[in-house]
Residue, then its C-alpha position, 0 to 999 in steps of 0.5 A: x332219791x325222792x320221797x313223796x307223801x301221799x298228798x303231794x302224790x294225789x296233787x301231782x296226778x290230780x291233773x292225769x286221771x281223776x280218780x272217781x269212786x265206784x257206785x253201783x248202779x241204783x236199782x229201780x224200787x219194786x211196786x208194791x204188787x212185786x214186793x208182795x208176790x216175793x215177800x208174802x212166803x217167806x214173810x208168813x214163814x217168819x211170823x208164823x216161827x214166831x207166833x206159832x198160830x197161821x192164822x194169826x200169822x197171816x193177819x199179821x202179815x195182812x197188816x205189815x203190808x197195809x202199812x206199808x202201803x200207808x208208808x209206800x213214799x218214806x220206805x225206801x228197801x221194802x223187804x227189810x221193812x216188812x221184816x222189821x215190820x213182821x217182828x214188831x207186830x209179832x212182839x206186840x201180838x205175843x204181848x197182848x195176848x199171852x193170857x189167851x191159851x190156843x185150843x189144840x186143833x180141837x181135841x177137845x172136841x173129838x170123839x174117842x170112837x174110832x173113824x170108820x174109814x180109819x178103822x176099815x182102813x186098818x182092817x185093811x192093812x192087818x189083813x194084807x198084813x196077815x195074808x203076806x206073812x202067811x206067804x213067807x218061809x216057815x223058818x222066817x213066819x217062825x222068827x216074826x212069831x217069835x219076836x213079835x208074839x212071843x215078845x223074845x229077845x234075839x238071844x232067846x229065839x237063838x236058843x229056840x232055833x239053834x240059829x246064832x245070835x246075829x243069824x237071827x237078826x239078819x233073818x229077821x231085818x230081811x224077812x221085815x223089810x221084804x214084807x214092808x216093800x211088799x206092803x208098799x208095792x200094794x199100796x199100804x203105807x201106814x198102820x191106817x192103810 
């Protein structure tokens, strides 16, 4: 019986079949127009998670991409470079200005009377609303009057009505959800209209 080491055996089938180690095929490097078509999404998704503004989420992006450009022969895998590129000038952003405190959409500056479109617009709904519930069972526009006028508990109405505790509750759960269906159907979808 013979033992061969592993070096004896690569000599002897050296002259057989060369092993070649596998290589993928390298891919052609995008142009810039490419990169920038898929990479400006999701790029302005991730500066914008960290610096919390769009604005200057975009500005930053804008910014990766001219150096890119500037760095377009060195860089060969585009995305991971922007990427890095993204994070570092985020880093750099929230450092020089983390004294600067952003205005919240303008709150400052809004008026505390009531848009007349949005107030007509709720008017609107209240008055469906109204018009929905005067439609329903007595026994259910009794329940809703109960609960959401009179602020009872379902033990409490149980005791009004003589219906059981959770008799209550079922009536109630569908009495609401046929009025918020109804409510859709005609085209209200919140408290604004």
């Amino acid at each position: 019986m013979e033992t061969q080491t592993a070096s004896t055996r690569l000599k002897a089938d050296a002259g057989r079949n060369p092993v070649i180690p596998f290589r993928p095929p390298m891919e052609e490097k995008p142009t810039l127009l490419q990169v920038f078509e898929t990479e400006e999404s999701p790029l302005l998704r991730y500066a914008h998670s960290l610096v919390g503004q769009r604005e200057t989420a975009e500005d930053l992006v804008q910014e990766a991409f001219v150096k890119l450009h500037t760095h377009w022969e060195e860089v060969t895998n585009p995305r991971s470079w922007l990427f890095r590129a993204i994070r570092n000038l985020s880093l750099n952003h929230i450092r020089d200005h983390k004294r600067e405190t952003p205005l919240d959409n303008g709150h400052e500056w809004q008026s505390d009377i009531p848009d007349p479109e949005q107030a007509l617009g709720r008017l609107e709904a209240v008055g469906t609303l109204q018009l929905l519930i005067s439609e329903l069972d007595p026994q259910d526009r009794s329940l809703i009057s109960l609960k959401y006028h009179e602020n009872l508990k379902y033990d409490q109405i149980s005791e009004r009505t003589g219906l059981s505790v959770s008799n209550v509750g079922y009536k109630l759960h569908h009495a609401l959800k046929n009025l918020a269906d109804s409510l859709r159907r005609l085209g209200v979808e919140s408290p604004e209209g």
